[in-house]
N, C-alpha and C positions, 0 to 999 in steps of 0.2 A: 498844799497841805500834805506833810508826810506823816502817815498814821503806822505804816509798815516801813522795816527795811528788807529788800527783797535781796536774798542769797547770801545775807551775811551777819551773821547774831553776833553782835558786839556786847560783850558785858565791862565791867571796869577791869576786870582779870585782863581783858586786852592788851593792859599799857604794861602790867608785868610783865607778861609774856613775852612781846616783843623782845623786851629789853634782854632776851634769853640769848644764852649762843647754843652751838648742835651739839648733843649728846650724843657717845659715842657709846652704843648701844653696847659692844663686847670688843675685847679683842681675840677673836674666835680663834682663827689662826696664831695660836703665840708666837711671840717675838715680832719681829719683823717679817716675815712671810706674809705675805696678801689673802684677804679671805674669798677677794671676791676678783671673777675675772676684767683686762681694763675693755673687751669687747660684748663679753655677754653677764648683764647684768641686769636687766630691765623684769621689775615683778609684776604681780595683780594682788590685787586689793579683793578680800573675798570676806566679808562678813567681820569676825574677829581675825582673821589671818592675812598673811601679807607672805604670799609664796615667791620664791625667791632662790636664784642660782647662789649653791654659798661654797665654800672650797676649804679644804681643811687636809692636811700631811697625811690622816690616816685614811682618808676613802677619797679624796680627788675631788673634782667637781661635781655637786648635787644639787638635789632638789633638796630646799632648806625651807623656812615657816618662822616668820616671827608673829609671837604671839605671849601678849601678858610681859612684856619686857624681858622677853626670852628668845633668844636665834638658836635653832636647833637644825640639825639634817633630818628631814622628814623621813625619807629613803636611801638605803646605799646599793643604789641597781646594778652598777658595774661594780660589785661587790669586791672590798681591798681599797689601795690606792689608786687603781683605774677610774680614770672618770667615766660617765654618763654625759656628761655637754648635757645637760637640760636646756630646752629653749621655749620661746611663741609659748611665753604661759597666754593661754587665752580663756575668758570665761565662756561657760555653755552650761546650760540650765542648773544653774546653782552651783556649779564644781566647777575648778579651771583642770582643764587639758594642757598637754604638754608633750616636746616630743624630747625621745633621749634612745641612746645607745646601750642596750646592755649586753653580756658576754656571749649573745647569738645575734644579739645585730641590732637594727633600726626596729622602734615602736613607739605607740601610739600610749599612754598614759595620764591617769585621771586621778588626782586628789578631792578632799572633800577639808584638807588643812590637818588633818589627824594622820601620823604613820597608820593607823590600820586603815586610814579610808583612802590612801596612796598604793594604786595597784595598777597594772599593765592590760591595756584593753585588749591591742592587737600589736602584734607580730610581723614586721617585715623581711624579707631576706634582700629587698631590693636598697635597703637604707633606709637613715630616718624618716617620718613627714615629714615635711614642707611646706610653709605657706597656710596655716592652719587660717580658716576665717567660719563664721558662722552666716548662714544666709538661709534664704529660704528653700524646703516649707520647713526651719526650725534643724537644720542641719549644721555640722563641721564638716566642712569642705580640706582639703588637704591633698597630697600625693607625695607615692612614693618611687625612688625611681623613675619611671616613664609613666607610673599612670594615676589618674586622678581615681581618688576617694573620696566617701562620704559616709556620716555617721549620725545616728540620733542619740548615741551614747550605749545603745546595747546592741544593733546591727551595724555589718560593716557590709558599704553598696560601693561596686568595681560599677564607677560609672564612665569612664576613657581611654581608651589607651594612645600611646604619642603623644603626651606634654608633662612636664615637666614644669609645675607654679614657680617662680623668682621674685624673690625680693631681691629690689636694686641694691648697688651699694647708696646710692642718695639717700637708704630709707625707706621707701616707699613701695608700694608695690610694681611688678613691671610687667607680667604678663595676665594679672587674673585682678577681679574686682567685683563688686558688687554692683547691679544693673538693674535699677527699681526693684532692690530686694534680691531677685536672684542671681547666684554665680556665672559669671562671664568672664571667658579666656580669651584670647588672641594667641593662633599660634601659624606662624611663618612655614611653607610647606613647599619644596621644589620653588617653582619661581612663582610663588600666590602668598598670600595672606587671606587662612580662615578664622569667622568668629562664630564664636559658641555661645550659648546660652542656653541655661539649665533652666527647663522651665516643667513644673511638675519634678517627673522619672524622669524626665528626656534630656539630652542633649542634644539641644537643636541647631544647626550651621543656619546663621541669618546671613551673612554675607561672606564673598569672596571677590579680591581682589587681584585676576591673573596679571601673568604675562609681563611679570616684573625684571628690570636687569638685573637680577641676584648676585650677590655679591656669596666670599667662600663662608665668612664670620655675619652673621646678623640675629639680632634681639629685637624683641618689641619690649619696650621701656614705657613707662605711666601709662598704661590704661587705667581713663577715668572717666566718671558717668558726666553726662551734660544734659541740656532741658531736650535736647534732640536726640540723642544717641550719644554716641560715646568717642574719644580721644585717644591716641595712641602713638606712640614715635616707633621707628624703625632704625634701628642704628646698627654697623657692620663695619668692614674694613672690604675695600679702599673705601674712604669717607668721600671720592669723587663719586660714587655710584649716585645714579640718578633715582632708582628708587629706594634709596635711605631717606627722611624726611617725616613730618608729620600727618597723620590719616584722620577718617573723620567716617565715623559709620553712624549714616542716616535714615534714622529708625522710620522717617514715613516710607522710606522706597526700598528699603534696606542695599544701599551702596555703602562703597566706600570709596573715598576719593579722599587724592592727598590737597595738602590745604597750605596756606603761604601766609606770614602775618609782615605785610610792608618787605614783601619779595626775601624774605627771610624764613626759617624754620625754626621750630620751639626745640631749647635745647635739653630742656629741666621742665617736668610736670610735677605740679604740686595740686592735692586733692582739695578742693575746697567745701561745696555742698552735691545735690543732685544737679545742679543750674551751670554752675561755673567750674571752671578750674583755672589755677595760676600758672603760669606758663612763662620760662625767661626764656626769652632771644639774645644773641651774644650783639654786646654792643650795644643795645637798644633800651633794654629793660624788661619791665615784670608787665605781663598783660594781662586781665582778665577774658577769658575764653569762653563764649557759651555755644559755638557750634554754628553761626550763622554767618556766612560768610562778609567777612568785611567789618563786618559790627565787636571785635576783639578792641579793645578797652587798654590803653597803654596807664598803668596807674602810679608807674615809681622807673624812671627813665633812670638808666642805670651806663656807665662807659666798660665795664667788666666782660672781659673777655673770655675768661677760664674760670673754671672752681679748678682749686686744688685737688687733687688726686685721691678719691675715695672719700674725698670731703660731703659730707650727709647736707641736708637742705634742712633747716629748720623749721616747721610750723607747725601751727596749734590752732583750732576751730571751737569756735563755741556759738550757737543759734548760726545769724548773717553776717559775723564775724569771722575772718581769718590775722591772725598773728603768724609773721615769718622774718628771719633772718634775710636783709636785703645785700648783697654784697654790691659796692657802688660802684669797684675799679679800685688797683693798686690793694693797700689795706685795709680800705676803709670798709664797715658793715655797718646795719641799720635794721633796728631792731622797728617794724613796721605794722599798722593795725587797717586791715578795710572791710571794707562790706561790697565790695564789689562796683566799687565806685568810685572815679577819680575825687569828686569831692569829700568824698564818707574815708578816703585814705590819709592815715597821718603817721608822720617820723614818732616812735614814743623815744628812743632814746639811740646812742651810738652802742655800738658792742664791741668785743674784743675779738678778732681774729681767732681766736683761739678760745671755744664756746664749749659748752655740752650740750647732749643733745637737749629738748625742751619736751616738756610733758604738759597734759592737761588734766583738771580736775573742776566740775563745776562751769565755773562762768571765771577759772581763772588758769591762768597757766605760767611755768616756770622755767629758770633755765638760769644756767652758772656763766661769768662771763669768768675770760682770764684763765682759762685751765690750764694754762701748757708756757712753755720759755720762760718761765721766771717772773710773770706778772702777778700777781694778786687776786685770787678769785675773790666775785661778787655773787651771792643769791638773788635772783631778780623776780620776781613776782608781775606777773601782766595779768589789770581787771578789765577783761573784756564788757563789763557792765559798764564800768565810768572811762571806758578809753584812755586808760592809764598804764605805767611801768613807776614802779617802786623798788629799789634795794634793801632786800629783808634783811643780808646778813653781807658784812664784808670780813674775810678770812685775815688772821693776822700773821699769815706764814705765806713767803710766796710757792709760786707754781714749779719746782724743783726735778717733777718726773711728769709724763706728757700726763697729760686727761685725768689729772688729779682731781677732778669731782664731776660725776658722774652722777645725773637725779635716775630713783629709783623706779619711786609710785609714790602720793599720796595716801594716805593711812591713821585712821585719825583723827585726822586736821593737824596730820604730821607731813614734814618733808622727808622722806627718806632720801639718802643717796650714800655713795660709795667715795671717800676719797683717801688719798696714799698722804696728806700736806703731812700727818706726823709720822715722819721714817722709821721710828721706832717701835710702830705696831703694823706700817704696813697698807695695804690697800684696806679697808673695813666699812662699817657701815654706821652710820649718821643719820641722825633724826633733829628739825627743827621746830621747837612748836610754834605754829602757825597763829594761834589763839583767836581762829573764830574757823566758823564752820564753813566749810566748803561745797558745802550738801545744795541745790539747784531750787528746793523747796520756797516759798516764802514762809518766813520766819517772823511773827511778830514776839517784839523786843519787851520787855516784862518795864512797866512804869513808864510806857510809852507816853511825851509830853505832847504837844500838837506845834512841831514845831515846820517852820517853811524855809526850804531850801532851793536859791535859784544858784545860774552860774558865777555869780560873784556875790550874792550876798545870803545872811541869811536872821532869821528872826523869830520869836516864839510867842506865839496867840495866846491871847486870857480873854478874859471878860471885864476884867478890870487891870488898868494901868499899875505894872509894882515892879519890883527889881527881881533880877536872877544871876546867877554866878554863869560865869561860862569860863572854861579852860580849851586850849587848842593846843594837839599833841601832833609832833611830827609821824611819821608813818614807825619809825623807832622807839617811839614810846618816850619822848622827851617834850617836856612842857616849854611849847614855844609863847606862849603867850594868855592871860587869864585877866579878868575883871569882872565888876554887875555892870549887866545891861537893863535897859527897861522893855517891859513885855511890849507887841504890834509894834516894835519899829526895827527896820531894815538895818543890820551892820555888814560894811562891807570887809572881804577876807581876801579881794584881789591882791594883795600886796604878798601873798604867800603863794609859793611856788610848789604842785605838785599834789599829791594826796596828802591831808592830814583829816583826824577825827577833833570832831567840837562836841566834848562835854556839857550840856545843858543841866542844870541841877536848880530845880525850883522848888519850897513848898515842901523838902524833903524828899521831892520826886526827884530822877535821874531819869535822862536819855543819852545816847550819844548817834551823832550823824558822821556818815563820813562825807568829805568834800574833794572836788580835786580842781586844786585852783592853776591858771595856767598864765605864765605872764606875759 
């Protein structure tokens, strides 16, 4: 019996909506001039505001705010047409952080979505932050220069000196992370590897791994938490060095020691929970990794030898779910859903080579296929609740300049994102409505009917035997099929492929279920 539906309030508005294409919120930058950069674009979602890098002829690149069907420049910090580069908008007790450059240099900067409540915390002469995260006890973590920082919003703590936090080009973090809550570095020293962790005031060294054959160029790339300790690759030139490879620091004895998955090394780390992390070896595949040796998990066996050059790794997490772009070999990709578990892993659909990045919201997440060479972008939608991928929106202009759509944030129960497909205004910004809520909450549905829904069938309870209408809409808001059923008996809907919603309408009541049937 389904009395709730959990994470997702469907009204009849739904089937509207759907049927909506993206609105293009302004053309901010007139003409044809781009408003928005094709690499730094990504906002947060902050209450009514949606903070956001926006670009315009007369001040350069800022920190911009939409808000109330309005895109505005919040602040013009490199005052003129000089930019500021804003970046790492991140949230921190109730305001997002941010870092940018103005006419004396790198700093540390905090809105509240209002230009007056858009002001400069701190000041660097070493360069911008870097690497902004929050951890504990209720900190922003960051650095500038060579040395790490930390903040509660009104004090600023010199808590390191000698490192330098990096985001990889994949995406992801590559030398700092989050370690049951506190901040944790890795940093490569003479011929060692030490690890840190902030615990309290402190920066405490938990392990060290000497007497390494150091090569002249090397990085530590994905450090990620595990149910044991933590994960981390070494990569440098020459790539014969013997201590390049992947390490393994184990929190009952505090070592670290390098690690082999079938006489191979991880070449891509992908974060998954505290337990696991995704891990692709060249050749082999995607493994689930939790730290014990031998017991790594092969869950999507992959012939792929290379990522393309600067090419990011896509995924998305929600609860014991992970979603990722799976690249097979040659150009095939594979848009993939697990729980950590070869069985719990399934293909949802193929992708295009040529992808945006993928964001999350909720219990769902999204991401553009087709952005580049001339193909056709698609909006795709993954429900991490029903183990599904549906395409919300397919563009009717092809892919004509590289990374023509770009997602934003969620906002709303909107899609923001960024794309150039009309040349005549330029790179800008776009909004899809969503039409149901994205919010994590359980949500119960107003004239909720008592109806029962298995994997292929489904049926609606009375107390007495009588008829009801039922319509079934594709995920597009198109009426695939409608008739009266009778109340307590089972109809089956195997014959449909995919997510679709069943309108129930009895008695003057309405419900609607969503389903997702697989063939």
């Amino acid at each position: 019996m389904k009395t709730t539906i959990t994470l997702l309030l469907i009204t009849i508005s739904f089937f509207q909506l759907f049927g909506q294409s993206p609105v293009l919120v302004t053309d901010f930058n007139q003409g044809s001039a781009d408003s928005f950069d094709e690499w730094n674009y990504l906002g947060t979602s902050i209450g009514d505001y949606l903070i956001l890098p926006v670009s315009s002829n007369e001040v350069g690149l800022e920190p911009g705010v939409y808000s109330n069907g309005t895109l505005s420049i919040l602040k013009d910090i490199n005052e003129g047409s000089a930019s500021s580069n804003p970046s790492q908008f991140t949230e921190f007790n109730g305001k997002v952080y941010f870092s940018a450059n103005n006419a004396s240099g790198g700093a540390l900067y905090v809105t509240d979505g209002t230009p007056e409540g858009t002001e400069m915390l701190f000041e660097f002469t070493s360069g911008a932050p870097v690497g902004l995260i929050v951890a504990n006890p209720n900190h922003l973590y960051f650095s500038s220069g060579n040395t790490l920082f930390r903040t509660n919003g009104v004090e600023l703590e010199n808590m390191f000196s000698g490192i330098r936090l990096r985001r990889h080009q994949w995406g992801q973090n590559a030398n700092f992370n989050l370690y049951r809550g506190n901040f944790a570095f890795a940093l490569p020293d003479a011929s060692s590897i030490e690890l840190y962790i902030v615990e309290g005031s402190e920066v405490v060294k938990k392990a060290i791994i000497s007497d390494l054959d150091w090569t002249s160029n090397r990085d530590i790339v994905g450090l990620n938490e595990l149910e044991n300790g933590l994960i981390f690759g070494l990569e440098g030139i020459p790539s014969s060095s013997e201590a390049l490879g992947t390490y393994l620091y184990n929190e009952s004895d505090s070592s670290i020691n390098k690690m082999f998955i079938e006489d191979s090394q991880v070449s891509r780390y992908i974060p998954f929970n505290s337990e696991y992390c995704l891990g692709w070896v060249r050749e082999r595949g995607y493994y689930i990794i939790n730290g014990q040796e031998d017991e790594e998990t092969l869950v999507v066996g992959s012939s792929l030898w290379s990522f393309p050059q600067n090419e990011s790794f896509e995924y998305a997490t929600s609860g014991d779910q992970l979603a990722f772009v799976a690249g097979m070999g040659g150009s095939s990709f594979r848009l993939h859903l697990t729980n950590g578990h070869p069985d719990g892993t399934i293909m949802l659909d193929q992708i295009n080579s040529h992808r945006s990045n993928m964001i999350q919201k909720g219990n769902f997440a999204f991401i553009a296929s087709g952005t580049s060479n001339g193909f056709t972008p698609q909006l795709i939608m993954i429900d991490f609740e029903n183990k599904s991928s549906s395409v919300l929106h397919t563009f009717n202009a092809p892919s004509l300049r590289s990374r023509s759509v770009q997602l934003v944030a969620v906002h709303e129960d909107r899609l923001f994102f960024t794309s150039n497909l009309d040349q005549q205004v330029g790179r800008e910004l776009y909004y899809l409505e969503l039409g149901f809520s994205v919010n994590t909450e359980e949500i119960t549905p107003i004239q909720q009917l008592e109806t029962y829904i298995t994997n292929t069938t489904y049926s609606l309870k009375s107390d007495t035997e009588s008829n009801y209408q039922v319509e079934v809409f594709s995920i597009n808001g198109q009426l695939v099929e409608s008739g009266m059923r009778t109340t307590n008996t089972h109809y089956d809907y195997s014959h449909l492929s995919g997510m679709h919603l069943i309108r129930f309408t009895y008695k003057n009541q309405t419900s609607v279920e969503k389903v997702v049937a697989r063939p």
